[in-house]
Biopython code that builds the backbone (N, CA, C, O; Angstrom):
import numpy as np
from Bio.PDB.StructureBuilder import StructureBuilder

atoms = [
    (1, "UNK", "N", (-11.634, 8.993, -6.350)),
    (1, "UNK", "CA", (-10.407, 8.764, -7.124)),
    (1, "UNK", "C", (-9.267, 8.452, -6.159)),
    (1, "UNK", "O", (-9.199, 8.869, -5.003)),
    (2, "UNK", "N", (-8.204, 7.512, -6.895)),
    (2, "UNK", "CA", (-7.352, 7.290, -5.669)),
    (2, "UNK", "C", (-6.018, 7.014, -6.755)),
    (2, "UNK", "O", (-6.079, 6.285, -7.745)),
    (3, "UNK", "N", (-4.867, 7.752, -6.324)),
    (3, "UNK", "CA", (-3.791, 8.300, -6.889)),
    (3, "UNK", "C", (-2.406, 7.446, -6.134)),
    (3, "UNK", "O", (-2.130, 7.883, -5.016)),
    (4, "UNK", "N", (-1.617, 6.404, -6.587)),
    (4, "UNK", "CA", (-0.443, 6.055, -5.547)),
    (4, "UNK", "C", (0.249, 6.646, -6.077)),
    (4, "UNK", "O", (-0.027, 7.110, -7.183)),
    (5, "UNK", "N", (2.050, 6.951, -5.142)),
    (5, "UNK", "CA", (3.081, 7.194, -5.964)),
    (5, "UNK", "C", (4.018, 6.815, -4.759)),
    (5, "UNK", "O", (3.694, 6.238, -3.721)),
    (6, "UNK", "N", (5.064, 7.204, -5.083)),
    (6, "UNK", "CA", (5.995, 6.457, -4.116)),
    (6, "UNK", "C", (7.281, 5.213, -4.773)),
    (6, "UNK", "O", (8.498, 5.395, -4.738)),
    (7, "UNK", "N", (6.669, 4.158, -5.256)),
    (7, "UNK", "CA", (7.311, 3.650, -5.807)),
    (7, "UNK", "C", (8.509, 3.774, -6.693)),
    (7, "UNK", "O", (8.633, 4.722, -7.468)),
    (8, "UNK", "N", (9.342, 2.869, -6.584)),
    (8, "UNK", "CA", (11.037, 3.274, -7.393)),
    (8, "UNK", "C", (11.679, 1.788, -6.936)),
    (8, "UNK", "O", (11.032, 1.019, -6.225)),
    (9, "UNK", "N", (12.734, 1.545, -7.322)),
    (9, "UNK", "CA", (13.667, 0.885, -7.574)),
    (9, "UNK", "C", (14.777, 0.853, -5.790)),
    (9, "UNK", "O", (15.227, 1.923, -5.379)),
    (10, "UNK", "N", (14.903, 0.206, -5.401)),
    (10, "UNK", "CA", (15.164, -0.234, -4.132)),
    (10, "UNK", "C", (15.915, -1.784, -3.737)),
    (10, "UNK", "O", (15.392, -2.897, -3.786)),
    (11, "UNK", "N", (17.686, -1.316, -3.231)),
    (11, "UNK", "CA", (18.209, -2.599, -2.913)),
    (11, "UNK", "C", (17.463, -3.334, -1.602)),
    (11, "UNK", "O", (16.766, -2.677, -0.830)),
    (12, "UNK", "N", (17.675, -4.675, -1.451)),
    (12, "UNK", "CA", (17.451, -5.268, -0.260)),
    (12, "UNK", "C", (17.757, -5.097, 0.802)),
    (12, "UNK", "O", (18.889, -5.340, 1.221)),
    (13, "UNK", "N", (16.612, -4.536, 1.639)),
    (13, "UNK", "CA", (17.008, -4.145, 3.505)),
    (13, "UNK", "C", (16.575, -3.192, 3.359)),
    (13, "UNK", "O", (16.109, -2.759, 4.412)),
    (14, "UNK", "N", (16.369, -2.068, 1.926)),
    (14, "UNK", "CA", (15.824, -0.873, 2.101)),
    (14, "UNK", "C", (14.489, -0.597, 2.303)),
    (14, "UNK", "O", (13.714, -1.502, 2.615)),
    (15, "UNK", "N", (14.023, 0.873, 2.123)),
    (15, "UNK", "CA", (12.916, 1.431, 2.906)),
    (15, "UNK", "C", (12.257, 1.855, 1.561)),
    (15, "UNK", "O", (12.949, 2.206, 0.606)),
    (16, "UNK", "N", (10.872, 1.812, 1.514)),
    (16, "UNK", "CA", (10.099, 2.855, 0.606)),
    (16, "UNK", "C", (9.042, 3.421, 1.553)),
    (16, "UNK", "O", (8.968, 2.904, 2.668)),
    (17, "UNK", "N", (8.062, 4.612, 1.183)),
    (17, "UNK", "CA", (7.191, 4.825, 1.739)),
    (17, "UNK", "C", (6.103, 5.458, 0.485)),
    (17, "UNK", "O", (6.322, 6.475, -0.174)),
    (18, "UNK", "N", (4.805, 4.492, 0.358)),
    (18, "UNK", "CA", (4.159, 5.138, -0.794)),
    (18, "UNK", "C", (3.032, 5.774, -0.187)),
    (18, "UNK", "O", (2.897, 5.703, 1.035)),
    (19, "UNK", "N", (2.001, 6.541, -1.077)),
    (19, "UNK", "CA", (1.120, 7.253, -0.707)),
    (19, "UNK", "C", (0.283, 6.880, -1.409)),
    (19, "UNK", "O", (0.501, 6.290, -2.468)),
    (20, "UNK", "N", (-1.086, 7.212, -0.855)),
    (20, "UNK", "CA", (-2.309, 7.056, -1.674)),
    (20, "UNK", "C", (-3.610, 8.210, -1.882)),
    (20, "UNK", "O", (-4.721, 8.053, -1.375)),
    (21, "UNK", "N", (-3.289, 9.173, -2.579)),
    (21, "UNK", "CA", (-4.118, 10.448, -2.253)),
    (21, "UNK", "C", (-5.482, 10.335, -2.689)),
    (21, "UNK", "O", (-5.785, 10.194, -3.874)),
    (22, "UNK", "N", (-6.215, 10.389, -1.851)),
    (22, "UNK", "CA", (-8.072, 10.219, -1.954)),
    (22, "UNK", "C", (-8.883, 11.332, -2.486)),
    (22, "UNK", "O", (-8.636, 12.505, -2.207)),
    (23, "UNK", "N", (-9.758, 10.995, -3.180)),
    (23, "UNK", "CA", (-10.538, 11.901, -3.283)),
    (23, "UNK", "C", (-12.340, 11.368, -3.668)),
    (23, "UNK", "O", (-12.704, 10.231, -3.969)),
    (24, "UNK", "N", (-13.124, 12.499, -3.541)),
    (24, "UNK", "CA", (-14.627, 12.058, -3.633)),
    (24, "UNK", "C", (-14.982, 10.833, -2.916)),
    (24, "UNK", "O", (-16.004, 10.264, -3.298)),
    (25, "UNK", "N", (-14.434, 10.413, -2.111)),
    (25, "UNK", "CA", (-15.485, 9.731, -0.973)),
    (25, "UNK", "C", (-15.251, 10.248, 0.455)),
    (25, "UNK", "O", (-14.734, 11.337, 0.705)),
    (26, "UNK", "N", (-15.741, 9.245, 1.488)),
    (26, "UNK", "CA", (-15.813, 9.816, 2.951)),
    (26, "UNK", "C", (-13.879, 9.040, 3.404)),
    (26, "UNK", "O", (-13.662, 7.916, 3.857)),
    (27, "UNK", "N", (-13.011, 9.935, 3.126)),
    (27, "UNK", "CA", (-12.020, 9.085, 3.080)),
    (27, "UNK", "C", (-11.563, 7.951, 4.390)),
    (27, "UNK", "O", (-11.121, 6.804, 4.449)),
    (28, "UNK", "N", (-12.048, 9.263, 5.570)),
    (28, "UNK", "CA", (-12.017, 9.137, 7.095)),
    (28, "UNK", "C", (-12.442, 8.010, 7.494)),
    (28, "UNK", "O", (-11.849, 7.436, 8.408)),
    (29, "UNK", "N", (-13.678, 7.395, 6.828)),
    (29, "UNK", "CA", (-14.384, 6.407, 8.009)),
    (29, "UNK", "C", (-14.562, 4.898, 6.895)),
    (29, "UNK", "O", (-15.333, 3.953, 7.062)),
    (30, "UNK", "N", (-13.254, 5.175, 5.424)),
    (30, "UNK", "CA", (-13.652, 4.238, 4.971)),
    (30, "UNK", "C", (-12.408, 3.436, 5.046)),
    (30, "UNK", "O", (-11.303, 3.853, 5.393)),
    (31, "UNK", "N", (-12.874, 1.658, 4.504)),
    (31, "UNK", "CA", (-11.803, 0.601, 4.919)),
    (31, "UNK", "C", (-10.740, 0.774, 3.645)),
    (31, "UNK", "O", (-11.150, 1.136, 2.542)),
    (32, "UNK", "N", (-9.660, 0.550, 3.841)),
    (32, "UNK", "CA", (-8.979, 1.484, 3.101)),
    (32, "UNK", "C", (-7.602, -0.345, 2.860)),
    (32, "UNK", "O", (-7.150, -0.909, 3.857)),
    (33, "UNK", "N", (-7.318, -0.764, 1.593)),
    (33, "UNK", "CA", (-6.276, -1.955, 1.540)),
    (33, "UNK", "C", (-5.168, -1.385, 0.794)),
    (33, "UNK", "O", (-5.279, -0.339, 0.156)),
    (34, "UNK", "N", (-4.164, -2.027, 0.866)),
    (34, "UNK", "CA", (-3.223, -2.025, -0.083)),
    (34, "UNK", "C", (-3.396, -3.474, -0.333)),
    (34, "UNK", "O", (-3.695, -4.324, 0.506)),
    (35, "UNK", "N", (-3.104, -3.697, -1.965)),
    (35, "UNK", "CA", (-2.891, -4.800, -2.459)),
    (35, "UNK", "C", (-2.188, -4.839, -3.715)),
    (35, "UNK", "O", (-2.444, -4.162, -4.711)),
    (36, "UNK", "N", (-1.044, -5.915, -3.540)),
    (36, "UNK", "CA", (0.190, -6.180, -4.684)),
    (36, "UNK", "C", (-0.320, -6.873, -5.772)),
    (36, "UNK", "O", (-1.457, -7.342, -5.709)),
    (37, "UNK", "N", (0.644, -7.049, -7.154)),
    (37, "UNK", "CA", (0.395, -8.011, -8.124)),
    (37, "UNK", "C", (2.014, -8.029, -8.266)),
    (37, "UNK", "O", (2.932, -7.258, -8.547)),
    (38, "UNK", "N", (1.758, -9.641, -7.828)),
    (38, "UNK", "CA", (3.572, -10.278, -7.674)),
    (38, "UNK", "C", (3.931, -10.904, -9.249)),
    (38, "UNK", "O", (3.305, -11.899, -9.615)),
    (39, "UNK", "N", (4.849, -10.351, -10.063)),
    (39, "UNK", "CA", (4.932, -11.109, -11.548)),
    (39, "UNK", "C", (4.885, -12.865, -10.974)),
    (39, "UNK", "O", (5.345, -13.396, -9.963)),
    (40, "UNK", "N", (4.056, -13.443, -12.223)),
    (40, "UNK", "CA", (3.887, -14.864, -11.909)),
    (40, "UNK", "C", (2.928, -14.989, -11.354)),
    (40, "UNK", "O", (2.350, -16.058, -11.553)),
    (41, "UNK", "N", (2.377, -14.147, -10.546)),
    (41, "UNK", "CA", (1.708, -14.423, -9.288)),
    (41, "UNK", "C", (0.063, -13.344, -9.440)),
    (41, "UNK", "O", (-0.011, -12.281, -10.055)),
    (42, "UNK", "N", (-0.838, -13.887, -8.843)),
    (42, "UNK", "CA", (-1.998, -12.856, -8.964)),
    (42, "UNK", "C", (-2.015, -11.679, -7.975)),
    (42, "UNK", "O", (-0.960, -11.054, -7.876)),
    (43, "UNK", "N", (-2.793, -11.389, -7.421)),
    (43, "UNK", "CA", (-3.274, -10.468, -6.313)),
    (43, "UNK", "C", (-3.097, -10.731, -5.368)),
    (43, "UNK", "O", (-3.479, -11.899, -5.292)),
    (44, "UNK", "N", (-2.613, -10.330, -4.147)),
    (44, "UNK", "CA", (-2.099, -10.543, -2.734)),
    (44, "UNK", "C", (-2.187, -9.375, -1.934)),
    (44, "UNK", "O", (-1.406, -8.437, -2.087)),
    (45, "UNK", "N", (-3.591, -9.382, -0.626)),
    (45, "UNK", "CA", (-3.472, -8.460, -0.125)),
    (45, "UNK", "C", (-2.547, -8.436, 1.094)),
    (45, "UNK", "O", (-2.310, -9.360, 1.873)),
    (46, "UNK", "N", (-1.950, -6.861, 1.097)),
    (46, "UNK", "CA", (-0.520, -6.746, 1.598)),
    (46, "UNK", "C", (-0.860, -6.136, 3.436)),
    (46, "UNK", "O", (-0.454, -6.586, 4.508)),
    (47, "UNK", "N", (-1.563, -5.217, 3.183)),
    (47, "UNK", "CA", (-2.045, -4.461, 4.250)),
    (47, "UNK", "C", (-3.411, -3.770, 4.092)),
    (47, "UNK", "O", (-3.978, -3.962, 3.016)),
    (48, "UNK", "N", (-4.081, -2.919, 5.092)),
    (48, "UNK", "CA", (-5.401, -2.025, 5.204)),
    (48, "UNK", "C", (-4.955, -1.509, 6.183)),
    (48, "UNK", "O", (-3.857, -1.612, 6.730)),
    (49, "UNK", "N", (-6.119, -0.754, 6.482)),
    (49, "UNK", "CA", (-6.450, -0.040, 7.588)),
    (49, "UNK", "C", (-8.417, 0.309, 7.646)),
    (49, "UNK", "O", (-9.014, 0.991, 6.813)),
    (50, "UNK", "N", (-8.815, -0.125, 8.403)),
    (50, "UNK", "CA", (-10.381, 0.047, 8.730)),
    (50, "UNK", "C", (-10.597, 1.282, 9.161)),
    (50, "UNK", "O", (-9.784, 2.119, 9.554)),
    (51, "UNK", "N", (-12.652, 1.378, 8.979)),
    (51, "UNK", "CA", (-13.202, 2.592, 9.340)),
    (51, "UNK", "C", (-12.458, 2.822, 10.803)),
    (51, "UNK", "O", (-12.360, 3.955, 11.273)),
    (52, "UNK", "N", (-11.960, 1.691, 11.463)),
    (52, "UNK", "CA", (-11.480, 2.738, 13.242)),
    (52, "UNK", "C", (-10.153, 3.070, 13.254)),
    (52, "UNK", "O", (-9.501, 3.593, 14.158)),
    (53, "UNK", "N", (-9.741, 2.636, 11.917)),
    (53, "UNK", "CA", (-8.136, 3.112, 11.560)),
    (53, "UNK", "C", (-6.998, 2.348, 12.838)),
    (53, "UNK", "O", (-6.159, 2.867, 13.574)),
    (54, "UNK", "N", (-7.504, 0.741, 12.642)),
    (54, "UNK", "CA", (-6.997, -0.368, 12.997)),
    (54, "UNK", "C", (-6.307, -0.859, 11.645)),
    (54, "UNK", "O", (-6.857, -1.003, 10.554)),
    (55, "UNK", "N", (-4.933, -1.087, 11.985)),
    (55, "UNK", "CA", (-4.417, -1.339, 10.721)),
    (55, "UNK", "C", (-4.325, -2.759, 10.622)),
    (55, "UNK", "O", (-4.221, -3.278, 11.733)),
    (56, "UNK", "N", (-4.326, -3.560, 9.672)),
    (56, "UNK", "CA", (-3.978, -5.625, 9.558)),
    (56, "UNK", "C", (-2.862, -5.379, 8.246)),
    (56, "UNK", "O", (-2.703, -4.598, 7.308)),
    (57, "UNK", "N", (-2.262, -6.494, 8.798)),
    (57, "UNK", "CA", (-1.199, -6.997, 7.818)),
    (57, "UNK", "C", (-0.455, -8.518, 7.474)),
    (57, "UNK", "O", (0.143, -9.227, 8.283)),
    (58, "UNK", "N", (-0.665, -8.759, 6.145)),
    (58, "UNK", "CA", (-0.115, -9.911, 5.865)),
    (58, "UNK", "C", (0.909, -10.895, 6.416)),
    (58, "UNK", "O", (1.992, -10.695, 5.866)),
    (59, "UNK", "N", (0.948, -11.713, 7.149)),
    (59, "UNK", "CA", (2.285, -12.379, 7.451)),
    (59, "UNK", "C", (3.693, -12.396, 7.032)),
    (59, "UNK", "O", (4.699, -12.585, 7.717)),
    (60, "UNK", "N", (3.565, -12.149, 5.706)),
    (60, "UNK", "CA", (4.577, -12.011, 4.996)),
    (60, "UNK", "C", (5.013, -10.378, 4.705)),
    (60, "UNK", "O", (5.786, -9.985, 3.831)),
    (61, "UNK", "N", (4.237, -9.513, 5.761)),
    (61, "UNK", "CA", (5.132, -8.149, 5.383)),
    (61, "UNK", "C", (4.804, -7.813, 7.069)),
    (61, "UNK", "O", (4.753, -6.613, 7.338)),
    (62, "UNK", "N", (4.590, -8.743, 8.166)),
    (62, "UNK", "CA", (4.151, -8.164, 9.399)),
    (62, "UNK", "C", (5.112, -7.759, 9.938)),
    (62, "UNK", "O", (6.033, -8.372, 9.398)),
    (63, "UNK", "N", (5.743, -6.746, 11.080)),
    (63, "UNK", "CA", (6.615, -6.641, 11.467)),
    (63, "UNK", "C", (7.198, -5.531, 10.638)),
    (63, "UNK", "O", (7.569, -4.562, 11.300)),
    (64, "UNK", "N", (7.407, -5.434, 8.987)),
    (64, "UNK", "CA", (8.314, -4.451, 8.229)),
    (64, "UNK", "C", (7.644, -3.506, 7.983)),
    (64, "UNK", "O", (8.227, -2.434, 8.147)),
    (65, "UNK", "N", (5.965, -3.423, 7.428)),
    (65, "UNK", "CA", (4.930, -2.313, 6.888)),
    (65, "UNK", "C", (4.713, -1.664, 7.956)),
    (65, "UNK", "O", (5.099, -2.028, 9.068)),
    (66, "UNK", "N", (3.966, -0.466, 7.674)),
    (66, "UNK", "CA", (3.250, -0.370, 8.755)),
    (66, "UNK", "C", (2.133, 0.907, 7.444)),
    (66, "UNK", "O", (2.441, 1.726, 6.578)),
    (67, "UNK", "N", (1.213, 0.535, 7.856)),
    (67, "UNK", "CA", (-0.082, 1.521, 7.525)),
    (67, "UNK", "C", (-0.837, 2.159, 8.080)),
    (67, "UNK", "O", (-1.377, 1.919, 9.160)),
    (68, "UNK", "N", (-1.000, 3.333, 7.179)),
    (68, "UNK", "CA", (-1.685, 4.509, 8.545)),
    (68, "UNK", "C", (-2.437, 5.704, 7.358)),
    (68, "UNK", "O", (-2.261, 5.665, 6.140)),
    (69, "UNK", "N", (-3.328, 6.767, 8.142)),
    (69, "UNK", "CA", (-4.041, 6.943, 7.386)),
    (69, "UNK", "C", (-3.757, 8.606, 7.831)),
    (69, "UNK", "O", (-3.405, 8.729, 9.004)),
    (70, "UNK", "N", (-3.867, 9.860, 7.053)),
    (70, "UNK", "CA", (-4.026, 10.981, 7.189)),
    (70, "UNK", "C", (-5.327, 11.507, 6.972)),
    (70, "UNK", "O", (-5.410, 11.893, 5.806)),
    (71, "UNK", "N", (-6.409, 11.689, 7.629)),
    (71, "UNK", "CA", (-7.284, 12.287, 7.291)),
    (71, "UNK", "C", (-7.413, 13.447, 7.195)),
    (71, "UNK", "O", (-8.544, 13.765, 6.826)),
    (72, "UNK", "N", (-6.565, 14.464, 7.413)),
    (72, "UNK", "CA", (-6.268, 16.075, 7.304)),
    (72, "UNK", "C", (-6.343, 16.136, 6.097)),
    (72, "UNK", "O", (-7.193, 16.811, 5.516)),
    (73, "UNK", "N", (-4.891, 14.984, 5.154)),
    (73, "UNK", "CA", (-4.845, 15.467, 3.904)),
    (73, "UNK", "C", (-5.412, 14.371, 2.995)),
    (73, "UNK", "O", (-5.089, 14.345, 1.808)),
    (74, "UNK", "N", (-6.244, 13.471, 3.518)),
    (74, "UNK", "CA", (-6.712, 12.437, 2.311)),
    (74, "UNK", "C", (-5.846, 11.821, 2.137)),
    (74, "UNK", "O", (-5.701, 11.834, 0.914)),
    (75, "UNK", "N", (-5.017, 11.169, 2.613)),
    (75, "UNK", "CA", (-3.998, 10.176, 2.196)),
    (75, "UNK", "C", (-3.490, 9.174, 3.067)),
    (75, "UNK", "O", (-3.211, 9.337, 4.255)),
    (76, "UNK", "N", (-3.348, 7.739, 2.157)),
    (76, "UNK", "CA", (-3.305, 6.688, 2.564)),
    (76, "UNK", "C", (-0.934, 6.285, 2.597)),
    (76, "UNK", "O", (0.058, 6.429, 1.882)),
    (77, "UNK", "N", (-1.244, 5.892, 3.629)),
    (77, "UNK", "CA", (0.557, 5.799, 3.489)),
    (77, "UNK", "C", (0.673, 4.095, 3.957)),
    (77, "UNK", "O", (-0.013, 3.508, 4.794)),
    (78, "UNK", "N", (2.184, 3.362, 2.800)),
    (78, "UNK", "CA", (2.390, 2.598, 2.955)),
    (78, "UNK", "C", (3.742, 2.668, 3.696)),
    (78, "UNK", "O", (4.492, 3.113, 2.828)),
    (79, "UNK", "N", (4.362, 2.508, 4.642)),
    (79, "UNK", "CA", (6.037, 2.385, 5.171)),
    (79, "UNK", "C", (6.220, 1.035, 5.254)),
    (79, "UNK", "O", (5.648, 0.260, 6.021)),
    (80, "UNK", "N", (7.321, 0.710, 4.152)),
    (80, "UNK", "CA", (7.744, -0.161, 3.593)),
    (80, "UNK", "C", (9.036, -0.228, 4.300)),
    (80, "UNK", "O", (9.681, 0.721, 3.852)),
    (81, "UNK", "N", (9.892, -0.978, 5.343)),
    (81, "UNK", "CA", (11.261, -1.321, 5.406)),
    (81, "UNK", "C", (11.637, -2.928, 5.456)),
    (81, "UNK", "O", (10.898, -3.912, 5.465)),
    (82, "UNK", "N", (12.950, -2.819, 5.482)),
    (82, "UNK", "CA", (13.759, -4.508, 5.283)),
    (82, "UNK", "C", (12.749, -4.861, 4.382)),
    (82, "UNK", "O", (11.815, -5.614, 4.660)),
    (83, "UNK", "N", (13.040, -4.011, 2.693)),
    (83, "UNK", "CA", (12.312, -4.852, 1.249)),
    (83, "UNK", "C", (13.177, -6.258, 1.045)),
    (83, "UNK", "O", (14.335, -6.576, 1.312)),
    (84, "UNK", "N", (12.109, -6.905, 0.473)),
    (84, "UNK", "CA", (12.897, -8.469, 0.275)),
    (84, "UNK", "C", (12.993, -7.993, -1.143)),
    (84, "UNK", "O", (12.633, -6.866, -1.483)),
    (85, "UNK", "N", (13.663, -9.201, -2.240)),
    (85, "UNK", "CA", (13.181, -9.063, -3.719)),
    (85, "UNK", "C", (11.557, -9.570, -3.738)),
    (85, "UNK", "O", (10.802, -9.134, -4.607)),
    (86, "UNK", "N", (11.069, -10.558, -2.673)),
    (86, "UNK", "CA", (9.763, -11.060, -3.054)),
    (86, "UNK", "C", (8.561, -10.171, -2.795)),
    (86, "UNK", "O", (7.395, -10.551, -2.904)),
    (87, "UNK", "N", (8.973, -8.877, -2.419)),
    (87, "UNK", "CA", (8.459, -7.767, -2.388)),
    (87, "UNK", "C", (7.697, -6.940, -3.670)),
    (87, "UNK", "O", (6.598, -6.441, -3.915)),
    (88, "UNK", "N", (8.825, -7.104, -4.223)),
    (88, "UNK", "CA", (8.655, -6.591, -5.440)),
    (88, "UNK", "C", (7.196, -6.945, -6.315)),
    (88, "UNK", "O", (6.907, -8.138, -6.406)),
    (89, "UNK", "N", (6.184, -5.830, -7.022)),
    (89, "UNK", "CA", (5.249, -6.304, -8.076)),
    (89, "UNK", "C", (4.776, -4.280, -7.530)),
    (89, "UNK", "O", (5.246, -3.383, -6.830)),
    (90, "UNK", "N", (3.481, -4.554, -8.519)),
    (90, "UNK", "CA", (2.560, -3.255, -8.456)),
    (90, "UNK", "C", (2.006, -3.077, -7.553)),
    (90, "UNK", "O", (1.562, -4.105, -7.041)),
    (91, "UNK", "N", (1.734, -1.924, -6.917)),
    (91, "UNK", "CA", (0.826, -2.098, -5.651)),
    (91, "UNK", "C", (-0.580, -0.875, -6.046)),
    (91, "UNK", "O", (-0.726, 0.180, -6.664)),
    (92, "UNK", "N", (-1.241, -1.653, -5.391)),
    (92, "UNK", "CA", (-2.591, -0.567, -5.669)),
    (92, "UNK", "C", (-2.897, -0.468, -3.705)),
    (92, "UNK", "O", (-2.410, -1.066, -2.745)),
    (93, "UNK", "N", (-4.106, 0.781, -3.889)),
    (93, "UNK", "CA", (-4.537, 1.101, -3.087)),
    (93, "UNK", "C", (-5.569, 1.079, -3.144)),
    (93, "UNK", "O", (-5.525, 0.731, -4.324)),
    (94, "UNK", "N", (-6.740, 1.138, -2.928)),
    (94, "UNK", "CA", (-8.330, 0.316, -3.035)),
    (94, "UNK", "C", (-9.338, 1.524, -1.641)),
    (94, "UNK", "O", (-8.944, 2.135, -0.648)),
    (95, "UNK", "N", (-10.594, 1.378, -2.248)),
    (95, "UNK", "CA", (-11.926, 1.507, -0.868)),
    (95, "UNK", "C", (-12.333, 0.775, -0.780)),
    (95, "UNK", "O", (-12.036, -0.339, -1.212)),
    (96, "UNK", "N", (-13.664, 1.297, 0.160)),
    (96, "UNK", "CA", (-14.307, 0.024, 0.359)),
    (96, "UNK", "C", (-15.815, 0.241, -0.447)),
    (96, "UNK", "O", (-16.987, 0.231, -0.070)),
    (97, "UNK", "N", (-15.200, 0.420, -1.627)),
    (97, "UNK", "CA", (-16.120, 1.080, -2.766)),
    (97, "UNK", "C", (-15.982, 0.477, -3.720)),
    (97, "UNK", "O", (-16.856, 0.460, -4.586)),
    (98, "UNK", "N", (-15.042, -0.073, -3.809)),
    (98, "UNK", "CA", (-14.457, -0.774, -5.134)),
    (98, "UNK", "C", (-13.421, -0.076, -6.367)),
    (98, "UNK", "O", (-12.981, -0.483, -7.443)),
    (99, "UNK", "N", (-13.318, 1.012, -5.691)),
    (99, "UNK", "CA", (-12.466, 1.684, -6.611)),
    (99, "UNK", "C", (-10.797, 1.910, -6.515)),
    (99, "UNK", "O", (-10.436, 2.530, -5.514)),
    (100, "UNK", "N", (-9.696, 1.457, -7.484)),
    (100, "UNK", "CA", (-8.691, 1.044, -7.428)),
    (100, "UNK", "C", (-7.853, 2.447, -7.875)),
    (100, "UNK", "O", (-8.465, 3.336, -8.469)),
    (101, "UNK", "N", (-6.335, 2.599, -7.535)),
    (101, "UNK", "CA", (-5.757, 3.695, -8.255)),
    (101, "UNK", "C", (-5.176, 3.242, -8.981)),
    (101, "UNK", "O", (-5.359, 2.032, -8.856)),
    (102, "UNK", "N", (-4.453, 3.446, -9.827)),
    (102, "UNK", "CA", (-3.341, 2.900, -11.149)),
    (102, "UNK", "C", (-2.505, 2.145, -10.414)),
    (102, "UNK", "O", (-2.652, 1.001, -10.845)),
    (103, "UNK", "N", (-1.599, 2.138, -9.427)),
    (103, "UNK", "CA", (-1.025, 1.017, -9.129)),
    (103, "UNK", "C", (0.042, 1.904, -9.040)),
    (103, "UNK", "O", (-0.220, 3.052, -9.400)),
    (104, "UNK", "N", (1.509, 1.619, -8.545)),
    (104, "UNK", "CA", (2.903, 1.898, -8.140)),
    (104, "UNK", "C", (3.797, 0.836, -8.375)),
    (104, "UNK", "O", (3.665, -0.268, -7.847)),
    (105, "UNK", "N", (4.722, 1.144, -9.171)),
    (105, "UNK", "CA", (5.464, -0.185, -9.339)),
    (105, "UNK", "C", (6.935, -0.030, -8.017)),
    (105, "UNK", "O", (7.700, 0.911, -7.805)),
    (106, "UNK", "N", (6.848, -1.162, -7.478)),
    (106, "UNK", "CA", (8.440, -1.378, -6.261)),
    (106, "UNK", "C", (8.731, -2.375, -6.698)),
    (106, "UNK", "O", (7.942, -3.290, -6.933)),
    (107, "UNK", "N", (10.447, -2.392, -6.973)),
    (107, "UNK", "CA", (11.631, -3.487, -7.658)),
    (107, "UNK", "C", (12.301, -2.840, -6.546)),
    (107, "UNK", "O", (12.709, -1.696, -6.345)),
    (108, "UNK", "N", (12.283, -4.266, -5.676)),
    (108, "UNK", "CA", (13.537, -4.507, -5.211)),
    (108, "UNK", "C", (14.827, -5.278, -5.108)),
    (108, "UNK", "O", (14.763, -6.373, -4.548)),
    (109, "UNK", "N", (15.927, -4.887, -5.545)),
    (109, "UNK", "CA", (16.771, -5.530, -6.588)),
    (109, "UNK", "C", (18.363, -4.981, -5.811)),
    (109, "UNK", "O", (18.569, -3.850, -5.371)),
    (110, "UNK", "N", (19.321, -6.116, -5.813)),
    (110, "UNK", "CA", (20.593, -5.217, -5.884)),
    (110, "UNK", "C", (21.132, -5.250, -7.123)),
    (110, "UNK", "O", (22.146, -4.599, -7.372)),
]
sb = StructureBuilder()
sb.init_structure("model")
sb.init_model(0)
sb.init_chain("A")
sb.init_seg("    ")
for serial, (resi, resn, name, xyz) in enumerate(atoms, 1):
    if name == "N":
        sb.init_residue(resn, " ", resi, " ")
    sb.init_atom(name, np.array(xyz, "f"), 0.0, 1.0, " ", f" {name:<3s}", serial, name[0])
structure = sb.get_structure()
C-alpha cells in the first residue's frame, strides 16, 4: 500500500515537501517513481529513486526536486522548491510492483 500527502496550495518560488508512506512490500530495495497528471495533459514522470537509492529526475523539475528515500520509516519524500504554475496537477507515488497511492493534489498559484 502506498499513502501520499503533503500536497496544498502554493505561490510561485515556493517549497512543498510530500511523502509517500509504504507498506507490504520490500520498501528498501524497491524502484520507487513519482509521477504527475498535468490538467490537459496525461502522465509525466517527475522523479524516482532505484533499488541503490540513486535518484533521476525529469528535466523539467532537475535542479528544484530532489528525492530520497527513508527506509527506517517506509517513506518515500518528494522536496519540491522554486514551484512553477506548470507544476501544478496530482502526483502519485508508484513501485516497482505496479501499485499506485491515491495521488496528492499541488496548485501552484498566486
Amino acid at each position: 500500500q502506498l499513502v501520499e500527502s503533503g500536497g496544498g496550495v502554493v505561490q510561485p518560488g515556493g517549497s512543498l515537501t510530500l511523502s509517500c508512506a509504504a507498506s507490504g512490500f520490500l520498501f528498501r530495495k524497491s524502484l520507487m517513481p513519482w509521477v504527475r497528471q498535468v490538467p490537459g495533459k496525461g502522465l509525466e514522470w517527475v522523479s524516482g529513486i532505484d533499488s541503490e537509492n540513486t535518484p533521476g529526475y525529469a528535466d523539467t523539475v532537475k535542479g528544484r526536486f530532489t528525492c530520497s528515500r527513508d527506509s527506517t520509516t517506509n517513506t518515500l519524500f518528494l522536496h519540491m522548491n522554486i514551484l512553477k504554475p506548470e507544476d501544478t496537477g496530482i502526483y502519485y507515488c508508484a513501485n516497482g510492483f505496479g501499485t499506485w497511492g491515491q495521488g496528492t493534489q499541488v496548485t501552484v498559484s498566486s
